[in-house]
N, C-alpha and C positions, 0 to 999 in steps of 0.2 A: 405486827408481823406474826404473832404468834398466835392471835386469837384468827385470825386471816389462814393460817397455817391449820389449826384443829378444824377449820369450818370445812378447809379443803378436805382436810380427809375424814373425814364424818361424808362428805358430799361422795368421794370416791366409794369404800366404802358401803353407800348405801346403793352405789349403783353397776358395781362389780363384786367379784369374789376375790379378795385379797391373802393370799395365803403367808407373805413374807415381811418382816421390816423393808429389806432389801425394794420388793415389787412396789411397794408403798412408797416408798424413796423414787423410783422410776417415776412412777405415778403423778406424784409432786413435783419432780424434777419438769414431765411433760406440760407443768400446767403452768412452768415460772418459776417453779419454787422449789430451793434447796435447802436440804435440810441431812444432818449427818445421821448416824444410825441412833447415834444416843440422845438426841432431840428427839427423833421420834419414839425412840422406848420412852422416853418421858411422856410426849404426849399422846400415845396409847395411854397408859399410865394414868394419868391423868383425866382422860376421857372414860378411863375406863373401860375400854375395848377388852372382850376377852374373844377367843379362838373357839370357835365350835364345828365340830364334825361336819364334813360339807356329804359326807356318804360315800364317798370316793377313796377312802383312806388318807382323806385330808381333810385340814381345817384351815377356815378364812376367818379375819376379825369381825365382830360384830357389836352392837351395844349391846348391854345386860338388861336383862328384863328387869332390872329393878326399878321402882319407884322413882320419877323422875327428879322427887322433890330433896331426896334422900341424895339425889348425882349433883343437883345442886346447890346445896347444905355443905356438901363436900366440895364440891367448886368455891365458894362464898371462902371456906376454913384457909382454901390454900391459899387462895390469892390474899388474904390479909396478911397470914402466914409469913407468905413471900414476900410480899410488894407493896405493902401499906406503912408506913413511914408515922403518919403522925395526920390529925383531924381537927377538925374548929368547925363551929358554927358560927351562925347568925342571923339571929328573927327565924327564917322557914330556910333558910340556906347553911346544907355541911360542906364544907371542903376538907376532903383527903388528899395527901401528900404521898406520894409512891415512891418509889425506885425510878430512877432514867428510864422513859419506851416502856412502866410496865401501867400506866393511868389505863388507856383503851381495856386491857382485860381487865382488870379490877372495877371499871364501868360496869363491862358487862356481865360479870358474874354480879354486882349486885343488881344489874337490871335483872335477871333470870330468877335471882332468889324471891323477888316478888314482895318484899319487904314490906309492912301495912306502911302504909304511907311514901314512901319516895315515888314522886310520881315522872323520875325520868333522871337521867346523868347526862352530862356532859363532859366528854374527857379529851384532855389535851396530854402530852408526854408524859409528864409529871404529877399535874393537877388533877382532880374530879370536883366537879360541882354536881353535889346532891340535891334535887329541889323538894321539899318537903311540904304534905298536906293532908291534913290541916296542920298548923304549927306544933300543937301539945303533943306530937309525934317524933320532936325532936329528940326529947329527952329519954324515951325509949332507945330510938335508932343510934344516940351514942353511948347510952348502956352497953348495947348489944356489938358498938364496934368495939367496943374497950373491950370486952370479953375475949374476941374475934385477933386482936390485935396483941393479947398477952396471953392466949393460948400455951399451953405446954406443947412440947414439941411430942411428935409422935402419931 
């Protein structure tokens, strides 16, 4: 729901000028989808939307010009952060363990991160299956989630 939810308003967004949480809220509400104010200051937040001068003496949300790889480095940090539970391998296969409903975004934030080797996820509620290739990639890619996953907070 949630990654379903950022996709919406990334999508809105890029094809109006949204000046408010409130409008945004409208917005979502119009397309099926509710969401309180403090879910969406999270997923601004989290997206990363900042407010820029529309000329008018107003400002609408947009995405930062930053570096996309840099937005998701920082997507990858939270969602382990948040929602990644516990990992196992075997042979070219990782399985990560999430939080209840949060396996789809932790998919796709590591689909996005572009990680050498995972060449694909599969996520169910709970579960992700990581497919790995070539094998000797695996050892890396749980290095890097143990990092990901005992992060200091902050």
């Amino acid at each position: 729901m949630k990654v379903q939810r950022q996709k919406k308003i990334l999508e809105i967004i890029s094809q109006r000028q949204v000046q408010t949480q409130k409008e945004l809220a409208l917005a979502l509400q119009a397309q099926g989808l509710k969401a309180t104010q403090a879910t969406i200051s999270r997923d601004i937040k989290e997206l990363g939307l900042i407010k820029a001068p529309t000329g008018n003496n107003a400002a609408c949300y947009i995405l930062p010009e930053a570096p996309r790889s840099l937005y998701r480095e920082e997507r990858l940090k939270r969602a382990f952060k948040d929602s990644v539970v516990s990992f196992d391998y075997s042979e070219n296969l990782i399985v990560l363990k999430t939080l209840p409903g949060e396996a789809q975004g932790v998919a796709c934030a590591l689909d996005h991160a572009n990680l050498t080797g995972i060449i694909g996820t599969v996520a169910g509620d709970d579960t992700i299956l990581a497919v790995v290739k070539p094998k000797k990639y695996v050892s890396r890619l749980l290095k890097r989630f143990h990092q990901l996953i005992n992060q200091k907070p902050g």
